[in-house]
C-alpha positions in Angstrom: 0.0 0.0 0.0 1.0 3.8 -0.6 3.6 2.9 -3.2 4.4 3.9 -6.6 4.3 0.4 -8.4 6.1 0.5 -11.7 4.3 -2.1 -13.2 5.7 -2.5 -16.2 2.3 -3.9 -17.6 1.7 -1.7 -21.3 -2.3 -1.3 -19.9 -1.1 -0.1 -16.4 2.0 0.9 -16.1 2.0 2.2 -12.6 -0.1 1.8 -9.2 -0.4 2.6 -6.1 -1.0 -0.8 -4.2 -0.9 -4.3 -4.6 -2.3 -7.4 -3.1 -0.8 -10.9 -3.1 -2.4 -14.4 -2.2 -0.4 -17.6 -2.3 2.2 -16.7 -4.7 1.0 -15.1 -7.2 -0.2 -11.5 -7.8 -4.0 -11.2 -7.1 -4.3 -7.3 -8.3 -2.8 -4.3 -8.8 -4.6 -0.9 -8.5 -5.1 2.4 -6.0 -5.2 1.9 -2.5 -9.2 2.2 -2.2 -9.2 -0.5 -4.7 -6.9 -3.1 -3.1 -8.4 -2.0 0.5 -11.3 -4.8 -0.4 -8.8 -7.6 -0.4 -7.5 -7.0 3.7 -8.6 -9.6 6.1 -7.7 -9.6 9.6 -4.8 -12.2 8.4 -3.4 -9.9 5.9 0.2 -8.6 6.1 0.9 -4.6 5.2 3.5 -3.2 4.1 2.8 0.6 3.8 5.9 1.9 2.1 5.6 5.6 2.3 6.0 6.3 -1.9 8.9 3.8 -2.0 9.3 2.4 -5.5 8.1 -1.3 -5.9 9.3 -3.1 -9.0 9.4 -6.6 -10.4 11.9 -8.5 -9.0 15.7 -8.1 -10.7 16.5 -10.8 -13.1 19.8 -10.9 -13.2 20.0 -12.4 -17.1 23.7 -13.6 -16.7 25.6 -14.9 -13.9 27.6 -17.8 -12.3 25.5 -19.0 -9.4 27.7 -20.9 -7.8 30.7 -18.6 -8.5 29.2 -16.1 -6.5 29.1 -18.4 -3.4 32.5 -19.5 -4.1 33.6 -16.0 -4.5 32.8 -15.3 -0.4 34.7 -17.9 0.5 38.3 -17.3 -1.2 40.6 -14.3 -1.2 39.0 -10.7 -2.5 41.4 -9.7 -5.0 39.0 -7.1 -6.9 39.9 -4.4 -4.6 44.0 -5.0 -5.0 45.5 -1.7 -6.4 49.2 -3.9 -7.6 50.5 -6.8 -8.0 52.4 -5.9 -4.6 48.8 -6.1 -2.9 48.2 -9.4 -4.5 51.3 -10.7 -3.9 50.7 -9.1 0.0 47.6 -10.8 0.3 48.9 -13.9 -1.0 51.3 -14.1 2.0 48.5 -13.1 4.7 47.0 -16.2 3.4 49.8 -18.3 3.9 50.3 -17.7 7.3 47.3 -18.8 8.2 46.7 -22.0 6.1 48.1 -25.4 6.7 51.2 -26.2 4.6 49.8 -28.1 1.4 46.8 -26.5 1.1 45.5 -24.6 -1.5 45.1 -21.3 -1.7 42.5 -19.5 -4.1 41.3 -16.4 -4.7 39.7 -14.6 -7.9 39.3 -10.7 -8.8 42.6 -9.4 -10.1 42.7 -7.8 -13.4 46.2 -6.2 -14.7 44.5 -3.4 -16.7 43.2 -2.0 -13.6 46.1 -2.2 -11.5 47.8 1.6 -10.9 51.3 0.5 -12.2 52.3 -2.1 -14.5 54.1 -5.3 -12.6 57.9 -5.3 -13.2 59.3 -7.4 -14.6 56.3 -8.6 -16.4 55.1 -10.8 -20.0 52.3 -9.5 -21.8 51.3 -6.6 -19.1 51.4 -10.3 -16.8 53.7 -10.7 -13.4 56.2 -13.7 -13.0 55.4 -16.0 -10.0 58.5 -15.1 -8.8 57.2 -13.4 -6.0 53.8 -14.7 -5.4 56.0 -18.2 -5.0 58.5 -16.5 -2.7 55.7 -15.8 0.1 53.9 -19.2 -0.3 56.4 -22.1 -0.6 54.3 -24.6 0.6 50.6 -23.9 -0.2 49.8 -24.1 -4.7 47.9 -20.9 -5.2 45.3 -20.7 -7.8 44.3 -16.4 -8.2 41.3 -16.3 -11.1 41.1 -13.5 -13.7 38.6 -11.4 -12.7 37.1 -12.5 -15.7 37.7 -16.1 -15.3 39.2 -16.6 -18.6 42.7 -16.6 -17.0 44.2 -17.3 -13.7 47.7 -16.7 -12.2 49.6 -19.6 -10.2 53.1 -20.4 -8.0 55.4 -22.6 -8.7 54.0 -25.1 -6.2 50.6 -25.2 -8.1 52.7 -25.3 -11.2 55.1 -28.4 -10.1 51.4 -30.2 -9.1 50.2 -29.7 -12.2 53.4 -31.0 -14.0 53.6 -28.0 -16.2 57.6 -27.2 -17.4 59.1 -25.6 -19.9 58.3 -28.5 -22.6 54.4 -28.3 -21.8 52.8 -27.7 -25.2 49.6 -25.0 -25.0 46.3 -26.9 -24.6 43.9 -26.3 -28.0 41.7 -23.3 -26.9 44.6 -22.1 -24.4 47.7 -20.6 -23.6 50.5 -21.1 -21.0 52.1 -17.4 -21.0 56.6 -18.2 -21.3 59.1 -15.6 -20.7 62.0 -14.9 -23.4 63.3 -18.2 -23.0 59.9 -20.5 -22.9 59.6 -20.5 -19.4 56.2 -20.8 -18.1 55.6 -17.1 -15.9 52.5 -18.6 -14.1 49.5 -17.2 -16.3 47.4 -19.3 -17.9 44.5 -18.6 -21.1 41.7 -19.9 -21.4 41.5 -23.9 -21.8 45.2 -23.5 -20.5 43.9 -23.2 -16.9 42.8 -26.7 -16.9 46.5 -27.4 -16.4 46.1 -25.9 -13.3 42.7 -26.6 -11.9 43.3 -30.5 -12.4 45.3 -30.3 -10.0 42.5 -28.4 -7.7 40.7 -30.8 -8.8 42.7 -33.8 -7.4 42.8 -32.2 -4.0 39.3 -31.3 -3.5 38.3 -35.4 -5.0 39.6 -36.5 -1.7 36.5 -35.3 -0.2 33.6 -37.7 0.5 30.4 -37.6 -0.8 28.8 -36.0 2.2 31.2 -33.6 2.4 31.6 -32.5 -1.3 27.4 -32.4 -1.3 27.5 -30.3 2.3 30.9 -27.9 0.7 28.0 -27.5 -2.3 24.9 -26.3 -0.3 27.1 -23.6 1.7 28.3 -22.3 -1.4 24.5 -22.2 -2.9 23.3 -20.6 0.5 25.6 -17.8 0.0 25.0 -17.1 -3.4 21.3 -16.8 -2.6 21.9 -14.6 0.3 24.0 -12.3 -1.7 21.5 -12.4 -4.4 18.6 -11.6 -1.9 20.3 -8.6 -0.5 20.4 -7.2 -3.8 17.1 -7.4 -4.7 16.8 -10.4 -7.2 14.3 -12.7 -6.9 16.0 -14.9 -10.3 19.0 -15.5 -11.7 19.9 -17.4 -15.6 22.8 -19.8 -14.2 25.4 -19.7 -17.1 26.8 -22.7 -17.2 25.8 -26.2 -14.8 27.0 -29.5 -14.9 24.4 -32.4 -14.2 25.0 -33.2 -10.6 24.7 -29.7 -9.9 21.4 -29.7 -11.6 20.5 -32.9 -9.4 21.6 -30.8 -6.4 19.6 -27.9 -7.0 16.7 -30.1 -7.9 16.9 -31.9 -4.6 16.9 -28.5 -2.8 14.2 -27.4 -4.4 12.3 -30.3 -3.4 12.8 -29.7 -0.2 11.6 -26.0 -0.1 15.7 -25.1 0.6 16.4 -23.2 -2.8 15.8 -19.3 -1.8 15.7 -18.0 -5.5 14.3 -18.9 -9.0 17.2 -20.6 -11.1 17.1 -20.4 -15.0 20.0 -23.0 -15.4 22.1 -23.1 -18.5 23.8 -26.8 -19.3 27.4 -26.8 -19.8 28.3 -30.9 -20.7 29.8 -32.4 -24.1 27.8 -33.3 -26.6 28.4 -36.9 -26.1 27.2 -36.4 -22.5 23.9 -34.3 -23.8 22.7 -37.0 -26.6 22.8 -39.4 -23.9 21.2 -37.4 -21.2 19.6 -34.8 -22.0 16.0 -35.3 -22.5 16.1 -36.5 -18.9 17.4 -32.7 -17.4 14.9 -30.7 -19.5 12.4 -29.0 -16.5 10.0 -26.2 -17.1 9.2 -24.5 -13.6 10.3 -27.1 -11.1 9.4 -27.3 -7.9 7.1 -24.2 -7.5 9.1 -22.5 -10.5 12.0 -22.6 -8.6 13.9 -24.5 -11.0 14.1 -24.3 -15.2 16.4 -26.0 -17.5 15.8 -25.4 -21.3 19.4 -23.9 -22.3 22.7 -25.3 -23.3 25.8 -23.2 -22.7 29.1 -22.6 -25.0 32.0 -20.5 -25.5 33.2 -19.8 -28.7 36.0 -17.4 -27.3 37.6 -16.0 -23.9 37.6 -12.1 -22.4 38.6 -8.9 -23.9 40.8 -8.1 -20.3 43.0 -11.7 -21.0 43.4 -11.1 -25.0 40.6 -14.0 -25.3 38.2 -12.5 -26.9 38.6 -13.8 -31.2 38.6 -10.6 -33.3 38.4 -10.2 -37.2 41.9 -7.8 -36.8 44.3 -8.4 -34.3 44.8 -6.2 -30.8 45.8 -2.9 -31.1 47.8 -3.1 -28.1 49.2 -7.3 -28.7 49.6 -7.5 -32.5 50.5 -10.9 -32.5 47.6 -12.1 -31.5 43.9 -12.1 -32.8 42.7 -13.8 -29.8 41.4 -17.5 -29.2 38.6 -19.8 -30.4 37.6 -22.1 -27.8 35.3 -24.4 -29.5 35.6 -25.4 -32.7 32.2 -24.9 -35.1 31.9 -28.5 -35.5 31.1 -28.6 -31.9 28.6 -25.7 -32.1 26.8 -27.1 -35.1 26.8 -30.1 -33.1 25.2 -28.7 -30.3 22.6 -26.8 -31.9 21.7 -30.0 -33.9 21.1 -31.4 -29.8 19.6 -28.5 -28.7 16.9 -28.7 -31.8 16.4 -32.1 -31.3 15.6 -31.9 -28.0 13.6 -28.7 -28.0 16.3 -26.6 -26.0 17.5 -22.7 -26.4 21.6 -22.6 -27.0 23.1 -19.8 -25.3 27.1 -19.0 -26.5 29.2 -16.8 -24.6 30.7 -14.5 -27.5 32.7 -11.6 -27.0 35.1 -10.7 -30.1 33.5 -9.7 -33.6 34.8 -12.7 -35.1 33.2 -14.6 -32.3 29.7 -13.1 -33.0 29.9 -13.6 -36.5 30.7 -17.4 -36.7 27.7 -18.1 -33.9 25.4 -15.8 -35.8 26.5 -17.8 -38.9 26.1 -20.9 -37.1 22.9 -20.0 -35.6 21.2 -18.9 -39.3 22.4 -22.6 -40.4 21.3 -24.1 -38.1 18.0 -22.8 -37.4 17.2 -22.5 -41.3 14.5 -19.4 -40.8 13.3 -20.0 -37.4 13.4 -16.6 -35.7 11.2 -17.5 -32.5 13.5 -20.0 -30.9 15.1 -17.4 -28.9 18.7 -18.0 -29.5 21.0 -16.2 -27.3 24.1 -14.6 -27.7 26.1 -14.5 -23.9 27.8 -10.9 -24.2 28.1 -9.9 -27.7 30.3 -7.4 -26.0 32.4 -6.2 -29.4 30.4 -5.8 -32.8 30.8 -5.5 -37.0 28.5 -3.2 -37.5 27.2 -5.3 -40.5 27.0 -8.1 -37.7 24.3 -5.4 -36.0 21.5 -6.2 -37.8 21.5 -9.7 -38.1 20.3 -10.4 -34.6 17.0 -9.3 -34.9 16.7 -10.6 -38.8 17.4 -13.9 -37.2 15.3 -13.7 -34.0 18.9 -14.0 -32.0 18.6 -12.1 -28.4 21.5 -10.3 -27.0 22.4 -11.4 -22.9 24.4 -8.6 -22.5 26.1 -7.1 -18.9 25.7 -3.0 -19.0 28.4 -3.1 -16.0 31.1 -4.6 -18.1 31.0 -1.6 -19.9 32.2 0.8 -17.7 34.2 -1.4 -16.2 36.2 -1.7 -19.4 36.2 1.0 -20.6 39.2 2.3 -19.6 41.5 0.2 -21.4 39.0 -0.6 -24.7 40.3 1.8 -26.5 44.3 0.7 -26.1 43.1 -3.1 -26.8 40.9 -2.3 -30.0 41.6 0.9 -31.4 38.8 4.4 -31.2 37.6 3.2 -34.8 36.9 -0.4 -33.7 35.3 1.0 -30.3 32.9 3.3 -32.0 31.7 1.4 -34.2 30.8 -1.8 -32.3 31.5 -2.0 -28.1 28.7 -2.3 -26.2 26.4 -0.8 -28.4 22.9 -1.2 -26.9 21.7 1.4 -28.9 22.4 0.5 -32.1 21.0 -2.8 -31.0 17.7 -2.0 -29.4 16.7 0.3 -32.8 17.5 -2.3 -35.0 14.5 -4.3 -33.0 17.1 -6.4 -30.6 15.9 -7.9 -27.6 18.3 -7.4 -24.9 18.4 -8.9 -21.3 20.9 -7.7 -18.7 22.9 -9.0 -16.0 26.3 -8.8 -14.1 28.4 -12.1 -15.2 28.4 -12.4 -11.4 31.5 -13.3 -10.0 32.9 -11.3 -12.7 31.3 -7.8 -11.5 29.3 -7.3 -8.3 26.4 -9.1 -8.7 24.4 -5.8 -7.7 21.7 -4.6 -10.3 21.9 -1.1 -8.8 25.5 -0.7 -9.9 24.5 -2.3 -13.3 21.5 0.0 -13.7 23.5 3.0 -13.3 26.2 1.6 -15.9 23.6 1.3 -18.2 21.7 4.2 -18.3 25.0 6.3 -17.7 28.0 4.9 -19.3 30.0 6.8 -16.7 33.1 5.0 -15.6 35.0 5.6 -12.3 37.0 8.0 -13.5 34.2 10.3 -14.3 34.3 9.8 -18.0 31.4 8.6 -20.2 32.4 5.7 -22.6 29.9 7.0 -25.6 26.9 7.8 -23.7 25.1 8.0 -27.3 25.0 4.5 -26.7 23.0 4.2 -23.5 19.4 2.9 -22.4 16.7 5.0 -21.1 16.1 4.3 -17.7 12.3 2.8 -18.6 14.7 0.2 -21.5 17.0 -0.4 -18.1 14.4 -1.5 -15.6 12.8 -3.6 -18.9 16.3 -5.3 -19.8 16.6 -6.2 -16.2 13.0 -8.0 -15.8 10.2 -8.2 -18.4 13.3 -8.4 -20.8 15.1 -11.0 -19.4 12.1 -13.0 -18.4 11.1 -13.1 -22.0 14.9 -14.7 -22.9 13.9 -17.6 -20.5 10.4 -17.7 -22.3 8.8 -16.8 -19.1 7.4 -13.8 -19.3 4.0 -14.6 -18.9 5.2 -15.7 -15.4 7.3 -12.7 -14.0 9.1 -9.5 -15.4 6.1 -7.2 -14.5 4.1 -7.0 -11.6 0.1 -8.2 -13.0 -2.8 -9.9 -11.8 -2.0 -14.1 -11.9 2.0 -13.4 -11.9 4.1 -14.6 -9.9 4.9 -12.4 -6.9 8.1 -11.4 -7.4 8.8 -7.8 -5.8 11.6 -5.6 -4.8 10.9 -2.4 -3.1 13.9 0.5 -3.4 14.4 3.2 -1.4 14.6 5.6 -4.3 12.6 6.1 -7.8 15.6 5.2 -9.9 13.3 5.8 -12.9 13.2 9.8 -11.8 15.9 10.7 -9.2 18.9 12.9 -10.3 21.8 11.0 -11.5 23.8 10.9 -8.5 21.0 9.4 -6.4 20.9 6.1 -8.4 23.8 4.9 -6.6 23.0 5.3 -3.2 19.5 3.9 -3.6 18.9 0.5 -1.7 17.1 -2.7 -1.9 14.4 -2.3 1.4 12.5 -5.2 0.7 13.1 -8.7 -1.5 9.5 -11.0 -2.1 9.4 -13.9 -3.9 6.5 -15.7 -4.5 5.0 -13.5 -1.6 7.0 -14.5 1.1 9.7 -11.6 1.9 12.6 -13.1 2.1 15.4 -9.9 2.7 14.2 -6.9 4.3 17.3 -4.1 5.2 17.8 -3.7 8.8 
């Protein structure tokens, strides 16, 4: 009651109350008319002209990652590699020789100086190595599309001099082939077997029990920022069986839109079997199958028609070969599933698009997706709404990276296709939005303001021209990203038989002044009518 209800329904697009029964909206209208629905049994919340909103979708994110990500070293806050290399020895101190040490957030571009000596803008172990002796260290990109290591996890892992580079990866060697400890893409796995190895001597019970913390955290972090669901990019079966279990026993907190990432060989044989519409009181969907076609701008991943302005010798990396791809989408037709690939580099959006208008032979309502299509040819532009393809795209990685875009790719190549919702959304693009969560703060608020803004921390817009409305915002956060789960006749807006998905804000961020968006907060989290966050 006494709200201001963006809808986001076209034939009611704001209200003043609400009422709720079960889980599901029951009507939407003035107070006077929503007064008729209070029983003696009814909970009120009168929120004094505080903006209610469908619950945030957060249309891209790592689910688990985001648990994992509390419970390992910070590093997105280091200034150096002398912080990282600081922290790394903190850590040390206090863990058990042998034991691993991991931690995820750095990223060289944003670091204040340049490591010395370095390969590639990248730091030699040297130093990490020289404050952990006894403990491997695994440090993730803050993309995840690279990681740094010691020389302990490095002598685990068997990787020398003589180790050849993994198809799809890179192990980073110093003048004379030495490996520096940084690792590309597929090259990684080098690394994380290892992990791996350790973490198997677990037992069942314990792996299962490590696995439910790790979810509880996630949703709590989720909660606190207002999203009621969250399109899981990338899940293996078991975890699927995990998070079907929990949901059967009333124990998963938020709506999961769960993207599988298995080989094909895996899929054909079990596929059918995963498929779930709206499982366990639409807690739990699985109708996606996840790829990458290429790694991150930030780690010279990203595949590019023209090499990197600022690394000539490289174009980047393709990670899975088109055979693969076609492969997949040959499963995912088969078995009635949406294919989502992660593609960041032109080159990378052009082959999937290509791929994609093969495969799906003048189907434009299958609802394709695109994860990212961060970097553009503008003759590439068009295409996804001639083929019906839907862009999942993360507004924050924009100002996040926009620093250093312009020394990677060049002004021309920036202007003409990075991040460029606009150009999108006229050409009739359906865009969702999201945080790539671990990769950026999983909060929509600081997403929102990227997106309708462009403004990067150092005060500067990164070609504003390109940036939503606030009204496109708010859409490509719910109704938007609903409709690239096909479930938009079951959330995204706030209407009679919906699902009762709410978050209430402390500020309109559809009308304050700029520098209000930012210090708006999340009062209030409901989903399916039961409030499960409310700020102290």
């Amino acid at each position: 009651m006494n709200a201001r209800i963006a809808t986001l329904a076209q034939d009611q697009p704001y209200a003043q109350a609400l009422a709720v029964s079960g889980d599901r909206i029951l009507a939407v209208g003035s107070n006077e008319e929503i007064e008729k629905y209070l029983t003696k049994d009814t909970e009120v919340l009168s929120l004094d002209g505080k903006l209610v909103i469908p619950g945030f979708i957060d249309g891209h994110a790592h689910f688990t990652g985001i648990g994992r990500s509390l419970q390992q070293l910070d590093l997105t806050g280091a200034d150096t590699w002398e912080d990282i290399v600081r922290l790394a020895g903190e850590a040390a101190a206090e863990t058990n020789p042998g034991e691993w040490i991991l931690g995820r957030g750095w990223h060289q571009a944003k670091w204040e100086k340049p490591p010395d000596p370095a390969v590639e803008g990248l730091p030699l172990h040297t130093e990490l190595s020289k404050v952990t002796p006894d403990n491997p260290v695994f440090f993730a990109h803050a993309s995840g599309h690279s990681c740094l290591a010691n020389a302990k996890a490095m002598e685990l892992a068997g990787v020398t001099k003589s180790t050849p580079n993994p198809e799809g990866g890179e192990i980073v060697r110093d003048k004379n082939g030495a490996p520096i400890g940084a690792f590309r893409e597929t090259a990684q796995g080098l690394v994380r077997s290892s992990l791996n190895q350790a973490l198997a001597s677990r037992t069942p019970e314990q792996v299962e029990a490590d696995l439910r913390k790790t979810i509880e955290l996630a949703a709590e972090e989720c909660l606190s920022k207002g999203i009621t669901s969250l399109h899981d990019a990338g899940a293996s079966f078991s975890l699927v069986d995990l998070f079907k279990k929990m949901a059967d026993e009333g124990s998963l907190k938020i709506r999961l839109n769960v993207m599988l990432s298995e080989s094909n060989s895996k899929l054909e044989e079990r596929v059918a079997d995963y498929r779930l519409i709206g499982y366990g009181g639409n807690k739990l969907t699985v109708r996606s199958i996840k790829r990458l076609i290429d790694g991150a701008l930030g780690s010279h991943g990203a595949w590019f028609l023209e090499p990197y302005s600022d690394l000539p010798s490289t174009r980047g990396l393709q990670t899975c070969s088109n055979d693969v791809l076609e492969k997949t989408a040959q499963i995912a037709i088969d078995n009635d599933l949406q294919v989502s690939v992660h593609a960041i580099g032109d080159r990378a959006n052009r082959e999937v698009l290509d791929i994609y208008q093969k495969a799906l032979d003048g189907n434009n309502n299958a609802r394709w997706r695109i994860e990212h299509a961060q970097h553009l040819a503008e003759s590439d532009i068009p295409r996804f709404s001639e083929l019906g393809i839907m862009a999942a795209m993360q507004g924050i990685h924009c100002t996040s990276d926009g620093p250093w875009v312009i020394d990677k790719l060049g002004e021309e190549r920036a202007v003409e296709g990075a991040y460029v919702w606009r150009k999108l959304l006229d050409n009739g693009t359906v865009i969702g939005n999201g945080t790539d969560a671990p990769v950026e703060n999983v909060d929509p608020l600081k997403c929102y303001f990227a997106t309708v803004t462009r403004r990067m921390n150092n005060g500067e817009q990164f070609y504003p021209e390109q940036a939503m409305t606030r009204q496109e915002a708010l859409e490509s956060y719910t109704i938007k990203n609903a409709y690239l789960a096909f479930e938009e006749t079951e959330k995204g807006s706030l209407e009679p038989g919906k699902l009762a998905d709410i978050t209430v804000l402390s500020k309109d961020i559809l009308t304050v002044p700029e520098e209000e968006l930012l210090k708006t907060e999340v009062l209030y989290t409901i989903i399916g009518g039961e409030i499960l966050y409310e700020k102290d």
